[in-house]
C-alpha positions as CSV (number, residue, x, y, z in Angstrom):
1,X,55.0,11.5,127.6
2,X,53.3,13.0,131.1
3,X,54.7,16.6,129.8
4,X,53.3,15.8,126.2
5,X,49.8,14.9,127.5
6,X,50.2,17.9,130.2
7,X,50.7,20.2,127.7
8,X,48.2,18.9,125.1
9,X,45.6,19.9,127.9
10,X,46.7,23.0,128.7
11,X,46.2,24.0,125.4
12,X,42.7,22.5,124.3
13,X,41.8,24.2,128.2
14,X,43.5,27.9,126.9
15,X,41.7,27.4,123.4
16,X,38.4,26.6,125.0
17,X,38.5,29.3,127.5
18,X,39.8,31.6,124.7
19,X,36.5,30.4,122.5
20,X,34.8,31.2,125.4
21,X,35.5,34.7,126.0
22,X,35.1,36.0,122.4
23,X,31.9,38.2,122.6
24,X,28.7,37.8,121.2
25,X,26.2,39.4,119.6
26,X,24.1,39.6,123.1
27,X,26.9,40.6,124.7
28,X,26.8,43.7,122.6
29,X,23.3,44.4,122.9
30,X,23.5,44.3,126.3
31,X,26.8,47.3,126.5
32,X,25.1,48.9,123.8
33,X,22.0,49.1,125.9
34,X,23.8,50.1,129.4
35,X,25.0,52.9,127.2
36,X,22.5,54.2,125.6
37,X,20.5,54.5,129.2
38,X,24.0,56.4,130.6
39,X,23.9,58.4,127.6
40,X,20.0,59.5,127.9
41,X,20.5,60.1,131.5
42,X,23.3,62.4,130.4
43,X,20.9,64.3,127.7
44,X,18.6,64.3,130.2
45,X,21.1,66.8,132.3
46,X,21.8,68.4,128.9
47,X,25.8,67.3,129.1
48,X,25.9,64.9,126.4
49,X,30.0,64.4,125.2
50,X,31.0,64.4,121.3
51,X,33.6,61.6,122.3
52,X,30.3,59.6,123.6
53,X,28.7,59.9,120.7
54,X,31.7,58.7,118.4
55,X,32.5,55.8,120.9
56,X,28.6,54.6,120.2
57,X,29.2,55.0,116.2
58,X,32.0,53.2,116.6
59,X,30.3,50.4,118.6
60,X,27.8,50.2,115.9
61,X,29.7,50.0,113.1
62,X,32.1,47.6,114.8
63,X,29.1,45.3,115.3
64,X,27.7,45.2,112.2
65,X,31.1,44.1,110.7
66,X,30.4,41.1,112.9
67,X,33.8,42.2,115.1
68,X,32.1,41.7,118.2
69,X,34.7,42.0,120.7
70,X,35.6,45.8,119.6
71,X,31.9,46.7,119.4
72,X,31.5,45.4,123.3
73,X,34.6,47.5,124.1
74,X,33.4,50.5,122.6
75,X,30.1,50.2,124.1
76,X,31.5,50.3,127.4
77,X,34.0,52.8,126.9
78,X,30.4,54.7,125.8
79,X,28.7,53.8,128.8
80,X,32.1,55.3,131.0
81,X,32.2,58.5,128.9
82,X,28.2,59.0,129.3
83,X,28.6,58.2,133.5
84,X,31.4,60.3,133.4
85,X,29.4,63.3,131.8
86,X,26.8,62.6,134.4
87,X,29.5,62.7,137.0
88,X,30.9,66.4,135.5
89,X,27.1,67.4,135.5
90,X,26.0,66.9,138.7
91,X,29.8,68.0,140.1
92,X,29.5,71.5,138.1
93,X,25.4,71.8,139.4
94,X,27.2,73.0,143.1
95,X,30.7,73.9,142.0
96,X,30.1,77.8,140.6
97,X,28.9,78.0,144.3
98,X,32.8,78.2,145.1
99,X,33.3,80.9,142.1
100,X,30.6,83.5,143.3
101,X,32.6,86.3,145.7
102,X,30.1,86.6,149.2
């Protein structure tokens, strides 16, 4: 009976804590914003990636089917892709130094 009622509680805890981490509508506005700033930042030093650009459509349209939890992931994979553009920006801004001959 011990076992039983352990394992009773383990499961209302996993289905709570599962309930818990399902994402929300804030959740997404908050990745969706964080991305959108990486990605400006990005236009900003004109390097803006196509694959950004379809990870934020797909964000959107994930979220407005109400499936929440894909639209937060594809935010963030956005937000990634954008600081990763930044990263290739401001790498390539000194890099052709090491291409010109002296």
């Amino acid at each position: 009976m011990r076992i039983f009622a352990a394992v009773i509680g383990f499961v209302c805890f996993a289905a709570v804590t599962a309930a818990q981490a399902a994402s929300t509508q804030a959740d997404f506005d908050s990745a969706l914003a964080a991305a959108l700033v990486a990605e400006k930042d990005a236009g900003a030093l004109k390097n803006r990636w196509t694959t950004t650009e379809q990870a934020l459509a797909a964000a959107k349209k994930a979220a407005a089917t109400g499936d929440f939890d894909a639209a937060v992931k594809q935010a963030k994979q956005a937000e990634a892709l954008a600081k990763a553009s930044i990263a290739q920006a401001k790498e390539q801004d000194t890099a052709w130094k090491a291409g010109v001959i002296h």
